[in-house]
C-alpha positions in Angstrom: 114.8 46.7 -13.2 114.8 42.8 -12.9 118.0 41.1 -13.5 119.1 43.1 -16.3 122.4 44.4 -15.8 121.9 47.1 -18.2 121.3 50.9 -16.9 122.3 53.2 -20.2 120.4 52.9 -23.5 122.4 55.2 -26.0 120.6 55.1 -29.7 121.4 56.8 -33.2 118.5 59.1 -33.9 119.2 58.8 -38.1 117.9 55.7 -39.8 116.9 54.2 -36.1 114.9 56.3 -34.5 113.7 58.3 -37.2 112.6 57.8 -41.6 112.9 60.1 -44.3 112.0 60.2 -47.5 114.6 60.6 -50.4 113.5 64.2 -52.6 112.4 63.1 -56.1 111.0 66.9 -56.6 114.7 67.8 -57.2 117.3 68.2 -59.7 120.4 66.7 -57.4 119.6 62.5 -58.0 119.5 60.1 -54.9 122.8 59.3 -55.2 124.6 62.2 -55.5 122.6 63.2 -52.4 124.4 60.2 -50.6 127.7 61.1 -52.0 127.0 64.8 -50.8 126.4 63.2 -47.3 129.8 60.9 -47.7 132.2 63.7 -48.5 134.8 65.1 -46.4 133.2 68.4 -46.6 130.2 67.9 -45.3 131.7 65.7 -42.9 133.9 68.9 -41.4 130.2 70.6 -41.4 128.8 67.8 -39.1 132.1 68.9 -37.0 131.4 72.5 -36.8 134.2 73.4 -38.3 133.0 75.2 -41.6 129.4 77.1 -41.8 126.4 76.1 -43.3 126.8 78.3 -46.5 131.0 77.7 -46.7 129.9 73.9 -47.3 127.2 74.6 -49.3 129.4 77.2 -51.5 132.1 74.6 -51.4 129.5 71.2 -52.8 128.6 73.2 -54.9 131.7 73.7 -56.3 132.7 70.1 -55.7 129.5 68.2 -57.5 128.5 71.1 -59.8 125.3 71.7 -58.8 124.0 75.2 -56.9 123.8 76.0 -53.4 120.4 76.8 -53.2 119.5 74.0 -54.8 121.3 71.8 -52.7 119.8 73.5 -49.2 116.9 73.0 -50.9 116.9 69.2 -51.3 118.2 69.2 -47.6 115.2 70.9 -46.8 112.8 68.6 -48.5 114.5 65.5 -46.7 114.4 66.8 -43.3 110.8 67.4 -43.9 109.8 64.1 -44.4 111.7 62.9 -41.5 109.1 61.3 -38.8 110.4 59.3 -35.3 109.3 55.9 -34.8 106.2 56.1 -32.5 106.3 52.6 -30.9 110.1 52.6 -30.5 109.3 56.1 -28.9 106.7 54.2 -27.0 109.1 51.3 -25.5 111.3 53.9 -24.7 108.5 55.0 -22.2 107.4 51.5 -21.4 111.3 50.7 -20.5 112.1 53.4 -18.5 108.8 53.5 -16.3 109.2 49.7 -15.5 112.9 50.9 -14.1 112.2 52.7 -11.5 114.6 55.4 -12.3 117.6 53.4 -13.3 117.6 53.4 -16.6 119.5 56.7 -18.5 118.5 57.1 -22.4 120.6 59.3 -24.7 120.2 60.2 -28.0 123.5 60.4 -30.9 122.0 62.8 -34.0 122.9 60.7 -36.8 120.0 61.5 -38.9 119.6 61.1 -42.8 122.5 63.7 -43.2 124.3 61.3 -41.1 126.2 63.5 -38.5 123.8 66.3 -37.9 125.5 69.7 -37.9 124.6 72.0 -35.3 122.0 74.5 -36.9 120.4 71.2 -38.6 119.9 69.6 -35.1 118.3 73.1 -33.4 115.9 73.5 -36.2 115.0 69.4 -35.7 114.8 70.1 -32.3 112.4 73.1 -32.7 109.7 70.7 -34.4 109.9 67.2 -32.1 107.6 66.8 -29.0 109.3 63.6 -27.9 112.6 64.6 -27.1 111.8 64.5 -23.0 112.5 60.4 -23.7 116.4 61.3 -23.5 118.6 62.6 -20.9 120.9 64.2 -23.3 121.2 64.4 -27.1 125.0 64.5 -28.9 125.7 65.8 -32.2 128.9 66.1 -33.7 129.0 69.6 -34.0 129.2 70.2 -30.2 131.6 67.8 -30.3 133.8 68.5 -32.7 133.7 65.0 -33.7 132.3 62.3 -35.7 131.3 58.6 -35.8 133.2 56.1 -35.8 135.7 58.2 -34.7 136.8 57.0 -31.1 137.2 60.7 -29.6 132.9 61.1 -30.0 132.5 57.9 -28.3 134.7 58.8 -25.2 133.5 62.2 -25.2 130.2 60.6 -24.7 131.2 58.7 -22.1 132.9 60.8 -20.1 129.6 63.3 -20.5 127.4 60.8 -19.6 129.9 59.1 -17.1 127.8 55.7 -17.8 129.5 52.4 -17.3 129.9 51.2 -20.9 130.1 47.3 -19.5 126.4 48.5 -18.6 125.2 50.2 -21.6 123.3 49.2 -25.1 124.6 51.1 -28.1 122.1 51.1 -31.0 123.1 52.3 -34.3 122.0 51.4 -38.2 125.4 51.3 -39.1 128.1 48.6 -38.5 131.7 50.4 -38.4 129.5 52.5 -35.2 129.0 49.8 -33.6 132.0 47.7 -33.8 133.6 51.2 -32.4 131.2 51.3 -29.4 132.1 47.4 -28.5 135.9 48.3 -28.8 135.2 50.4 -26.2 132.8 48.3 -23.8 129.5 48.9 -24.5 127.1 45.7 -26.4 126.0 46.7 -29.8 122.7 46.2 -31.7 123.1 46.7 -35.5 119.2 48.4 -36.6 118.0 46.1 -39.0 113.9 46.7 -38.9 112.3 48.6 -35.9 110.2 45.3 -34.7 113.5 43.5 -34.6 115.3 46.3 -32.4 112.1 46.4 -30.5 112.1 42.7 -29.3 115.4 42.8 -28.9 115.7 46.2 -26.1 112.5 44.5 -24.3 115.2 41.2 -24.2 117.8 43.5 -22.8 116.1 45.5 -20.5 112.6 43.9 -19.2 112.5 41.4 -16.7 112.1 38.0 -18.9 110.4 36.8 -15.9 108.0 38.6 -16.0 106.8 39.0 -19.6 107.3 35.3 -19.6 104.8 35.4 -16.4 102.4 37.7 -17.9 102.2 35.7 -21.4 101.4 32.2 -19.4 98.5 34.4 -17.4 97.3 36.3 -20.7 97.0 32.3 -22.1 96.2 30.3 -19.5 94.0 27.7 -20.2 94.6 28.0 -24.2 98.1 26.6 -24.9 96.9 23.9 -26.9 99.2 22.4 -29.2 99.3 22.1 -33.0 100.8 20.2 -35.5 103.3 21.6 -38.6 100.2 21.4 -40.5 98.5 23.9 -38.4 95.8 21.4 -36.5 95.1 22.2 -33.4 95.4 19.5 -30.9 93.8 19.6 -27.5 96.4 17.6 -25.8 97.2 16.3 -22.2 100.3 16.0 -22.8 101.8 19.6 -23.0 99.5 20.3 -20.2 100.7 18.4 -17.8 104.3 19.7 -18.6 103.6 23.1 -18.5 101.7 21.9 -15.2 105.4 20.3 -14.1 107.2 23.1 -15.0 105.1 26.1 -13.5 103.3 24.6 -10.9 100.4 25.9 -11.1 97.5 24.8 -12.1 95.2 27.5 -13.3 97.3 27.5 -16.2 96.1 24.2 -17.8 93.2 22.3 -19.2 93.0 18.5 -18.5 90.6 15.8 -18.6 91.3 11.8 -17.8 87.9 10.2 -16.6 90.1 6.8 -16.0 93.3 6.2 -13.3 95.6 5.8 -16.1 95.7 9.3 -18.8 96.2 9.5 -22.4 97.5 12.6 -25.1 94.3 13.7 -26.0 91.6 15.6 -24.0 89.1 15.1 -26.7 88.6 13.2 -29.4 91.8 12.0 -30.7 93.2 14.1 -34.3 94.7 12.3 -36.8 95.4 9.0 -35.2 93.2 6.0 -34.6 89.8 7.3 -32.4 91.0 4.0 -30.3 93.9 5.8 -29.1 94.9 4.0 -25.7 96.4 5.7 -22.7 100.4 5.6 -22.4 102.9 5.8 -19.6 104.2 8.7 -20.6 101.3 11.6 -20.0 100.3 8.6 -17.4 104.0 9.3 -15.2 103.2 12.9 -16.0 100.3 13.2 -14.0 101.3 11.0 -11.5 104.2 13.1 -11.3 101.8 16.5 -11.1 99.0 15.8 -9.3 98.0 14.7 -5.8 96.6 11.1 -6.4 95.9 8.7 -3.6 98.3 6.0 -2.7 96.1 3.3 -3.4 95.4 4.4 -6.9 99.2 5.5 -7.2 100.1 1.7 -6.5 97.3 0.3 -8.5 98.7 2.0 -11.8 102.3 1.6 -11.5 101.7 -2.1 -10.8 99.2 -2.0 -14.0 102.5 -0.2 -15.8 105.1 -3.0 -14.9 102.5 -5.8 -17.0 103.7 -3.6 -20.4 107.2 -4.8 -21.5 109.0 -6.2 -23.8 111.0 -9.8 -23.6 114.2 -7.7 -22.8 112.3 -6.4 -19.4 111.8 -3.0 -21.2 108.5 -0.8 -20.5 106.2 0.2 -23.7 104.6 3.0 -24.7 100.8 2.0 -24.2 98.3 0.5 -22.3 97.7 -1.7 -25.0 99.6 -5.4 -25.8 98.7 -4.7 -29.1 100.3 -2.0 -29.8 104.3 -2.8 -28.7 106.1 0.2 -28.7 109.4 0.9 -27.1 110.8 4.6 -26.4 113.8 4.9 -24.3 112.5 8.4 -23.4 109.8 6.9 -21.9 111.5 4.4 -20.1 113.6 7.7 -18.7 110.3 9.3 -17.8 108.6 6.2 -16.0 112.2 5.9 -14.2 111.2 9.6 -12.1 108.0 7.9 -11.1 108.9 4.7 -9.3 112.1 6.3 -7.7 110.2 9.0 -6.3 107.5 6.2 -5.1 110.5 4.1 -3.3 109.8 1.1 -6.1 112.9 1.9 -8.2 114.6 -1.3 -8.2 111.4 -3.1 -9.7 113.0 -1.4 -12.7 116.6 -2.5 -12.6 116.4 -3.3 -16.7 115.2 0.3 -18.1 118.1 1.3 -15.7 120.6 -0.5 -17.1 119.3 0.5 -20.3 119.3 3.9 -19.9 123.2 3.6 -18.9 123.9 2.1 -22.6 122.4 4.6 -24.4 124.2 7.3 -22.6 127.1 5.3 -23.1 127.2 4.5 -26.3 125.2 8.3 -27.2 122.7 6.5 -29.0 120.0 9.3 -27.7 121.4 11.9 -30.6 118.4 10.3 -33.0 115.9 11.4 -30.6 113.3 8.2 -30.8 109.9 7.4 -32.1 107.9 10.1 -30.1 110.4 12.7 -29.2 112.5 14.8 -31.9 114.7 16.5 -29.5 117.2 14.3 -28.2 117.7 16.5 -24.5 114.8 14.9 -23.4 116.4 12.2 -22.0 118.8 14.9 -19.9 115.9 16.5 -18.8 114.2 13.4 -17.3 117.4 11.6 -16.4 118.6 14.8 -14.8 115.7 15.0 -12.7 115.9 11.6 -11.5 119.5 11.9 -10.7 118.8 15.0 -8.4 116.1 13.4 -6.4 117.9 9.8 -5.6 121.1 8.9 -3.9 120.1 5.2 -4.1 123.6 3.8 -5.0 123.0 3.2 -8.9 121.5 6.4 -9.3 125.0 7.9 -7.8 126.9 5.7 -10.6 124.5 7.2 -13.1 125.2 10.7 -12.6 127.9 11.2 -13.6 127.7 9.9 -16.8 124.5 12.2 -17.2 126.5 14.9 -16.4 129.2 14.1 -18.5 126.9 13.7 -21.5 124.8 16.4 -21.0 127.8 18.8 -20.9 128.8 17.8 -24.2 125.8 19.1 -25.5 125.9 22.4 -24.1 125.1 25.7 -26.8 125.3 22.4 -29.5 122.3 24.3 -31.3 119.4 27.1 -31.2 116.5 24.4 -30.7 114.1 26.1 -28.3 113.2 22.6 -26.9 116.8 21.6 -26.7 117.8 24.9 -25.1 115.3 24.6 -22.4 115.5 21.0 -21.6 119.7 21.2 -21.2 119.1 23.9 -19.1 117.1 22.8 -16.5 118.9 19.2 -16.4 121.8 20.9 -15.7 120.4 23.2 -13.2 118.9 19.9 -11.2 122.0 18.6 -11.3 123.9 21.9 -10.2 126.0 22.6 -13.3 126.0 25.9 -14.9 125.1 26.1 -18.5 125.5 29.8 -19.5 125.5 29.4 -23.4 122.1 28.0 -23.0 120.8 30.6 -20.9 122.0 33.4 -22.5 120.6 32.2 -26.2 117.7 31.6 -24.3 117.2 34.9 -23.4 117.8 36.1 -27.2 115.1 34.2 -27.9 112.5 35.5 -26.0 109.7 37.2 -28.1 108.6 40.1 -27.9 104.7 39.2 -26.2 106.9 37.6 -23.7 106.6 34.0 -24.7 109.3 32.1 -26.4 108.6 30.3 -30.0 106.9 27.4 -30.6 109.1 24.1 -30.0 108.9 21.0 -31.5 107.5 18.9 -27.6 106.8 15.5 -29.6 106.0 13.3 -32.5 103.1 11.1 -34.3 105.4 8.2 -33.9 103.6 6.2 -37.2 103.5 9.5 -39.4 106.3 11.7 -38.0 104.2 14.7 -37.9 105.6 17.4 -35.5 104.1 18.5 -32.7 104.6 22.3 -31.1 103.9 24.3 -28.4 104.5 27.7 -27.1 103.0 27.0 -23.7 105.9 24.1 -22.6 108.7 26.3 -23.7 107.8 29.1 -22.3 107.0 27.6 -19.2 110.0 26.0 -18.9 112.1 29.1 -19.9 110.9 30.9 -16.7 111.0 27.9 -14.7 114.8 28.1 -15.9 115.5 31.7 -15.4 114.0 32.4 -11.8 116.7 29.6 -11.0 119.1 30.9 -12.5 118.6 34.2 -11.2 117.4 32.8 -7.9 114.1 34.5 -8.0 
């Protein structure tokens, strides 16, 4: 089953696996139905301890209407009720992909709310599906109802799951906050797609699906901007490129030594746009180059900066822009070339802004501030060179203050893997990551970087994702 330490999916059948369809052919109203359905007598009926006609007799009596009436109504709800076929169907998917170790069970809490035991045999008469569960518990074999504690433990002991180990799905809330008292990790039913993506999160292998989604797309994750333009970008590619490794996955194009954002034409920026150091380190970074072009562009890269020693963006002395995250970036490539001291002033500068924090703006191209963990990180775990050393550790006490700060997708994936380079655990990350996890198998679009003139956003699903598994087959040690 994957990494998934669940083995026991237990689900409310009522409201979660099946719908019904309130009577409006009948003289009892809506709401006194519901009220029928709240009372204690027709809560000792889902027990077993009165008949079918005593409670009926007894409603009757109660809410003044007659008994036949009231079976009636019954009737005409439970023959509307129809089971959810694609929850019915990841209920297959889940337990074929588990070789065997996953166990399903079924409560009957169906629209009468605790079913009764002659309303569960004649349900059970009409349903084909019911081979999905291992066992199904009413309350009127077992004497007791939810949210009573005794149904739960006499579930338990029936099933003799490990409750540490099992998902408890149920529409209502008092059920479920009984079923965590006792162990078990609840999901409160709030629309089938939602419950759907959220059991494929619990018991698929994230891997996996995350696997299968980058195959399924390879080639296409392009990226677009919050106006919805498609941008045919270098950029993301080469860092879905870093983060998988593979490179069937990606489209690039650079007809020149040095590489640029744009594979074609550029969108909505000048149709001059020059190269920069940042999708240039990227590639450098990526892909087997020789050494004399390797030496021919970094020493091109050292001619752009500033008076303060600082690199630019471009490679372009007209166009002087300065991002620290860049500076990080370019940092990974001439340590991991052996010319890392020719940089001694983006160093130093990258020591200040940790320092002082003054990364929690993000910068002119990069909205997410855990970039600069995510390169920094990086460049820490591959250097021992003496500075490097003093640098770490105020990388890692940084980028531990920013652990679970937010539910950023780019954030959550970029913390994670700086910490895992530098050999710090980050659980809060990792286990919102895996709540996000949609349900195709990729993870949302994240915000990867910026128009720096017009602050236009500019997403991805490709990066994230990619990075996501790259995250959780370390974490798991795949």
């Amino acid at each position: 089953m994957g990494p998934s330490p669940f083995r026991a999916l237990i689900m409310d059948l009522g409201d979660v696996f099946f719908s019904y369809s309130t009577p409006t052919n009948s003289s009892i109203k809506p709401s006194q139905l519901k009220a029928v359905f709240s009372s204690p007598t027709w809560h000792e009926y889902e027990c077993g301890r009165i008949s079918r006609q005593e409670c009926y007799d007894m409603i009757g009596n109660e809410f003044q209407f007659k008994p036949e009436e009231l079976q009636h109504t019954i009737g005409l709800a439970t023959s509307t009720l129809r089971y959810d076929e694609d929850l019915v169907a990841l209920i297959k998917e889940l337990k074929a992909t588990a070789d065997g170790e996953l166990r399903v069970f079924a409560m009957s809490t169906l629209a009468m709310s605790n079913i009764s035991i002659p309303d569960f045999e004649l349900l059970h008469k009409d349903l084909s599906e019911w081979d999905i569960f291992e066992s199904v518990f009413t309350s009127g074999r077992a004497g007791v109802r939810k949210p009573n504690f005794a149904f739960y433990q006499h579930l338990l002991e029936k099933t003799k799951v490990d409750p540490q180990s099992t998902i408890f799905v149920d529409d209502r809330i008092e059920n479920v906050i009984a079923a965590e008292c006792l162990g078990m990790q609840g999901i409160v039913f709030n629309t089938s797609e939602n419950v759907r993506t959220l059991l494929k999160n619990k018991f698929s292998d994230p891997v996996r699906r995350g696997e299968e989604y980058l195959n399924r797309n390879a080639g296409k994750m392009f990226s677009v901007t919050e106006t919805g333009v498609t941008i045919r970008d270098n950029f993301a590619q080469l860092l879905i490129l870093h983060a998988s490794g593979n490179r069937n996955l990606v489209t690039l194009a650079s007809n020149r030594p040095t590489w640029g954002m744009f594979i074609d034409e550029p969108v909505l920026t000048d149709s001059n746009f020059p190269d920069d150091l940042d999708a240039t380190t990227l590639a450098f970074l990526g892909l087997e180059m020789t050494k004399e072009v390797t030496k021919s562009v970094m020493d091109d890269m050292l001619k752009y900066v500033n008076s303060d020693g600082l690199l630019l963006t471009y490679f372009d002395h007209n166009r002087p822009r300065l991002d620290p995250f860049i500076n990080a970036n370019v940092l990974r490539l001439f340590y991991r070339k052996g010319r890392g001291k020719e940089l001694s002033k983006p160093l130093a500068w990258m020591r200040q802004i940790l320092l002082m924090r003054a990364y929690m703006h993000g910068t002119r191209y990069y909205l997410c501030p855990d970039w600069i963990f995510y390169y920094l990180g990086h460049l820490c775990a591959e250097n021992s060179d003496s500075e490097i050393i003093e640098l770490r550790k105020l990388v890692e006490d940084r980028l531990a203050e920013r652990f679970g700060c937010d539910n950023d997708m780019m954030g959550i994936v970029l913390r994670l893997l700086a910490a895992q380079a530098l050999g710090m655990t980050d659980d809060r990350d990792l286990q919102c990551l895996l709540s996000l996890q949609l349900d195709d198998g990729g993870w949302e679009t994240a915000w990867v970087c910026l128009y720096g003139k017009t602050k236009m956003k500019i997403g991805n699903r490709g990066v994230p994702t990619a990075m996501a598994v790259k995250a959780l087959r370390a974490a798991w040690r795949y």
